[in-house]
C-alpha positions in Angstrom: -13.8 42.7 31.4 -15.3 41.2 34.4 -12.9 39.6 37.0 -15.0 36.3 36.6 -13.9 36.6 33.1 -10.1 37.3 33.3 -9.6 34.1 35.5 -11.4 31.8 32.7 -8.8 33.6 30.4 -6.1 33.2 32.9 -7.2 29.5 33.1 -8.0 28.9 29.2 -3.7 30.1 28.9 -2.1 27.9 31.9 -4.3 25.1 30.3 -3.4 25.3 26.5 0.0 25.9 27.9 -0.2 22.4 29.7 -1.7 21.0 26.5 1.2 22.0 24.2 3.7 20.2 26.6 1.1 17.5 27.0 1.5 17.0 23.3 4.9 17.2 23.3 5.2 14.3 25.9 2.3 12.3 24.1 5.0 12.5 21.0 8.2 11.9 22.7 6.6 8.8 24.5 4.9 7.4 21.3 8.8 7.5 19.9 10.1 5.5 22.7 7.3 2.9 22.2 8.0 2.3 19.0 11.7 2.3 19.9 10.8 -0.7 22.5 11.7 1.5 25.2 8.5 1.9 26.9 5.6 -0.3 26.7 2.3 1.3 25.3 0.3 0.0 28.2 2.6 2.0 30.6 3.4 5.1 28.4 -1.2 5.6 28.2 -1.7 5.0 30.9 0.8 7.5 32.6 -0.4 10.2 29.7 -3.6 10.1 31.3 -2.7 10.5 34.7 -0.8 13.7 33.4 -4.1 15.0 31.8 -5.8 14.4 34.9 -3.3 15.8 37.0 -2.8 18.7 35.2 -6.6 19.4 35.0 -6.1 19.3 31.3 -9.4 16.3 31.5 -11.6 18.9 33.3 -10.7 22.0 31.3 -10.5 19.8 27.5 -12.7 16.4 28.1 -12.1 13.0 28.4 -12.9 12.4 24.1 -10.8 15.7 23.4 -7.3 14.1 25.7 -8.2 10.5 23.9 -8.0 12.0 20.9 -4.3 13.5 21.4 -3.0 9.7 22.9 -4.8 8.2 19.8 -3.0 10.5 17.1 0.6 10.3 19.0 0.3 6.7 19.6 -1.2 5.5 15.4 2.1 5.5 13.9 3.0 2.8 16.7 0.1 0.3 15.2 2.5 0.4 11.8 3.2 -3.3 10.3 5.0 -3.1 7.5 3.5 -6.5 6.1 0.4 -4.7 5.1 2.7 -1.2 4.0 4.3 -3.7 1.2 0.7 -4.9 0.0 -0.1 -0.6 -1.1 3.1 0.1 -2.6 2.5 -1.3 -5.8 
């Protein structure tokens, strides 16, 4: 292996290492939003100064970190009005 190529492996691990914490933090936030904690304005937009900061924009994409705040964050959008209207 080529010493170009063992520091994009090297930086492919530290990154998906970053991007399992990242997660983790996308999660805990989300809980504390929903909790009223935190406000969701606040919790993104400090998520994506993290992604930035930790390079995880430049080594994942902008759409691929979006996607990550958008899963963490859906269960936060829940109403229960329109839950009761499925059960049925």
């Amino acid at each position: 292996m080529s010493p170009a190529t063992e520091f994009v492996a090297a930086w492919r691990a530290v990154a998906n290492t970053k991007l399992v914490q990242f997660r983790r933090h996308c999660c805990r936030l989300a809980g504390r939003v929903c909790q009223g904690a935190v406000s969701k304005a606040d919790a993104v937009g400090k998520l994506r100064e993290l992604a930035l900061a930790c390079a995880l924009v430049r080594a994942l994409g902008e759409n691929r970190i979006e996607s990550f705040i958008v899963e963490a964050f859906a269960r936060t959008e829940f109403n229960p009005f329109y839950a009761a209207e499925t059960v049925a």
